[in-house]
C-alpha positions in Angstrom: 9.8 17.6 -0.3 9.7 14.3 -1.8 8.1 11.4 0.5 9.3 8.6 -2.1 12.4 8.7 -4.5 12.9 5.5 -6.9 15.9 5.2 -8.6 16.9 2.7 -11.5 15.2 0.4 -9.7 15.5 -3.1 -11.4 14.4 -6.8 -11.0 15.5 -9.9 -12.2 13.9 -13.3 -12.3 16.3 -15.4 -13.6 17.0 -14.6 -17.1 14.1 -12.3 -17.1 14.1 -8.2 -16.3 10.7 -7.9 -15.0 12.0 -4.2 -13.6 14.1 -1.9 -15.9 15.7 1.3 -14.8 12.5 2.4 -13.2 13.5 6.0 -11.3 10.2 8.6 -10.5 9.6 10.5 -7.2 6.6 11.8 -5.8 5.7 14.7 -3.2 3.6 14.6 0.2 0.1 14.8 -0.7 0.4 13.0 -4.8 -0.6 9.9 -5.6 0.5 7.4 -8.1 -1.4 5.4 -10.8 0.7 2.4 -12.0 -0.8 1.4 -15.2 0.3 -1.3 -17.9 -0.7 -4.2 -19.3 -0.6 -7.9 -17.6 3.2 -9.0 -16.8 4.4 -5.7 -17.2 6.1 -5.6 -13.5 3.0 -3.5 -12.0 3.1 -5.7 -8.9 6.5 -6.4 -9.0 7.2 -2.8 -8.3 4.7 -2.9 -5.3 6.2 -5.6 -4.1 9.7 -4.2 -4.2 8.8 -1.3 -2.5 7.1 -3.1 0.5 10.0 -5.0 0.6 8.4 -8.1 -0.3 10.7 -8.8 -3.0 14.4 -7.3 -3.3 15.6 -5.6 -6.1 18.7 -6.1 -7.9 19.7 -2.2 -9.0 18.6 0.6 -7.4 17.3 3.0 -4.0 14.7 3.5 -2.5 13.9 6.4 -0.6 11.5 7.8 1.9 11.5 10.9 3.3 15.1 11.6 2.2 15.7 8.3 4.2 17.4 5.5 2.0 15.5 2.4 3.1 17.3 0.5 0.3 20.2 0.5 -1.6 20.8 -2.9 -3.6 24.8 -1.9 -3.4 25.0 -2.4 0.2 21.5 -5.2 1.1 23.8 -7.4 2.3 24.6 -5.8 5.5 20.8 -5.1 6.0 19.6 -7.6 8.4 16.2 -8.9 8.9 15.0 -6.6 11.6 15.8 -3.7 9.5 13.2 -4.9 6.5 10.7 -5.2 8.7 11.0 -1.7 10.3 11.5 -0.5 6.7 8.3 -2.4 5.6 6.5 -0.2 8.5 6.7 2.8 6.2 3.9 1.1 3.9 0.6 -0.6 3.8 -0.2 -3.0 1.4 -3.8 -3.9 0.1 -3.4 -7.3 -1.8 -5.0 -8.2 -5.1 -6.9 -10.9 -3.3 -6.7 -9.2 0.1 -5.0 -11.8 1.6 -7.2 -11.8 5.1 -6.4 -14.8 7.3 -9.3 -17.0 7.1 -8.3 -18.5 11.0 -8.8 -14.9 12.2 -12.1 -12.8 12.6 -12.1 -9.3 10.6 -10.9 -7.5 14.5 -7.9 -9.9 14.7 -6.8 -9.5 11.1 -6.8 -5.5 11.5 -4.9 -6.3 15.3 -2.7 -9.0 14.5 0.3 -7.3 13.4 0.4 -4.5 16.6 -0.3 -7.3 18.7 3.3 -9.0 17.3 5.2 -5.8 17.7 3.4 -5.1 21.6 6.5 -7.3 23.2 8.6 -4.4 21.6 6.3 -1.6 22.0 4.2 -2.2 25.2 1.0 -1.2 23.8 -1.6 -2.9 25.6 -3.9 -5.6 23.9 -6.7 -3.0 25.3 -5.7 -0.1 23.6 -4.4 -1.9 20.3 -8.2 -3.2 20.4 -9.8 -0.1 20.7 -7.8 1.0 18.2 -9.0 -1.7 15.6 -12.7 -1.6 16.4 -12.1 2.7 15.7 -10.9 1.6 12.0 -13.6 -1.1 11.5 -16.2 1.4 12.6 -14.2 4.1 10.0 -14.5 1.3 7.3 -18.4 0.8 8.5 -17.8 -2.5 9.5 -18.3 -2.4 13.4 -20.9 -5.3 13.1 -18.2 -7.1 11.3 -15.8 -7.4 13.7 -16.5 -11.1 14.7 -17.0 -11.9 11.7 -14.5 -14.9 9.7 -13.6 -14.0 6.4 -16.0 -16.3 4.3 -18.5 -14.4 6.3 -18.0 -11.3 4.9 -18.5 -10.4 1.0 -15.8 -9.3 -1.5 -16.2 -5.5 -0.7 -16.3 -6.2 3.3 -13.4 -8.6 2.9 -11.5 -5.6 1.0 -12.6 -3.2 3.9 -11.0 -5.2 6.2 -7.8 -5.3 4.7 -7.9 -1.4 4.1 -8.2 -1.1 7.6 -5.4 -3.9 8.4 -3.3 -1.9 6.3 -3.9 1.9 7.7 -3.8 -0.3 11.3 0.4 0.5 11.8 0.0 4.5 10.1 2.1 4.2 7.4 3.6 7.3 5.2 2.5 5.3 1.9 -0.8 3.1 0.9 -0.2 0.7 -1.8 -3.1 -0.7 -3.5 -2.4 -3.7 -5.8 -5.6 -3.9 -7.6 -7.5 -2.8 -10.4 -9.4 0.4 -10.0 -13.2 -1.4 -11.2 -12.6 -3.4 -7.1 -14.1 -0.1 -5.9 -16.6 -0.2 -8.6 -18.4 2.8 -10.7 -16.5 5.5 -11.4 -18.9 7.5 -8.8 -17.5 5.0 -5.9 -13.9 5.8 -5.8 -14.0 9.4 -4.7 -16.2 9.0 -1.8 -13.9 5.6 -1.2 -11.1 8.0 -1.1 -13.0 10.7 1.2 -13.5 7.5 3.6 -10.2 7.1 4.2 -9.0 11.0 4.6 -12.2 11.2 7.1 -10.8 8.6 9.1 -7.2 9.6 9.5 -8.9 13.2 10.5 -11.1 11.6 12.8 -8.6 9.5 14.6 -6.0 12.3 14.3 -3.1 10.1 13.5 -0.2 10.0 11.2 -1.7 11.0 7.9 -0.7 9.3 5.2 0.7 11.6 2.6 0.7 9.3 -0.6 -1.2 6.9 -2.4 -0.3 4.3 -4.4 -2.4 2.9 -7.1 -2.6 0.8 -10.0 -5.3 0.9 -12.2 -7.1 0.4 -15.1 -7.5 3.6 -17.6 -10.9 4.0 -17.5 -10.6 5.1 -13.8 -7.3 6.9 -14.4 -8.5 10.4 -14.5 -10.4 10.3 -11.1 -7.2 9.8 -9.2 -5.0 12.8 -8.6 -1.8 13.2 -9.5 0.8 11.3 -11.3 0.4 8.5 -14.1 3.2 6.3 -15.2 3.1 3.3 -17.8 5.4 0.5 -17.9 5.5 -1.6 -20.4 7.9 -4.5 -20.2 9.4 -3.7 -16.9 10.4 -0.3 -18.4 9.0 3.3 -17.4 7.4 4.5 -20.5 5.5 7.5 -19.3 5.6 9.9 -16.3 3.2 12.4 -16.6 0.6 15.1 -14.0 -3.1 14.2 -14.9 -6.2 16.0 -14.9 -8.5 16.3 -12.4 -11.8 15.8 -12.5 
């Protein structure tokens, strides 16, 4: 079953289509490597897909649910984005942490906004973000501002801010060389299937990621290149 169909996705920005006909769908269990050069729509797309930006063409579908459909947005109302924006977590390019918060409230913060409309207690919603700071190794972190933390902690924190509301899909808008060698990213990506084991939540079934090509054959399953805001290739990669 597909978790995420695109179809002819497109954005404008003005006179500029930053987002041509992009369409590609992806099973439980894949991931995705975005690659391209610089201004090719790589975050753009991200974006779209969190919602974070709205597209002018196209659907968007998860879990044979259309989230968006840019024929009928207009009777979407605000409420629904944000429920929509629940099926996926987003890892900025510069993390994006609040620097008034410590590393426990950024992870916290948004189940602590939804707790008038959930009724999760600020105890259990705690408890639950100290779990993924101890996951992400960063229990002795917890108090700890952002410009207390180094780049690696920092990007930690917002792994675990993002995994915080168990979202189907895990977007990472960032180069591949953030987790560093080559011998880094698989036991980063054991981290993160340890912890949603551990803590026997939803598991996420996809990851997104864009990279650069020297890391692309790490990653499992699906590479596609746009170039230009247009999909140029869509092809299964080794793995290795």
């Amino acid at each position: 079953m597909s978790i995420l169909t695109v179809q002819h996705l497109e954005k404008h920005f003005e006179n500029t289509k930053v987002l041509n006909d992009i369409s590609f769908s992806l099973e439980e269990g894949q991931a995705l490597s975005i690659i391209g050069s610089s201004g090719s729509g790589k975050t753009t797309l991200l974006r779209c897909l969190n919602f974070l930006e709205t597209p002018d063409a196209g659907t968007i579908t998860v879990q044979d649910k259309v989230l968006f459909d840019a024929d009928h947005h207009a009777n979407c109302s605000e409420k629904e984005i944000r429920k929509n924006r629940l099926h996926f977590g987003m890892v900025f390019q510069s993390f994006n942490l609040f620097p008034q918060y410590t590393a426990l409230e950024n992870v916290t913060l948004a189940r602590e906004l939804m707790a008038k409309d959930s009724g999760e207690s600020k105890e259990a919603i705690r408890a639950a973000g100290m779990e993924l700071l101890d996951q992400m190794g960063l229990a002795d972190r917890a108090g700890h501002y952002p410009h207390q933390l180094s780049g690696g902690q920092q990007q930690r924190v917002a792994i675990a801010r993002a995994l915080a509301l168990h979202p189907d899909i895990l977007c990472f808008d960032t180069k591949g060389d953030i987790f560093g060698t080559h011998q880094s990213i698989i036991p980063f990506c054991q981290l993160i299937v340890k912890h949603l084991g551990k803590l026997h939540t939803q598991f996420i079934k996809l990851v997104l990621l864009w990279i650069d090509m020297d890391n692309l054959f790490i990653l499992r399953h699906i590479a596609v290149l746009i170039d230009k805001g247009k999909l140029k290739m869509n092809r299964t990669v080794k793995i290795i």
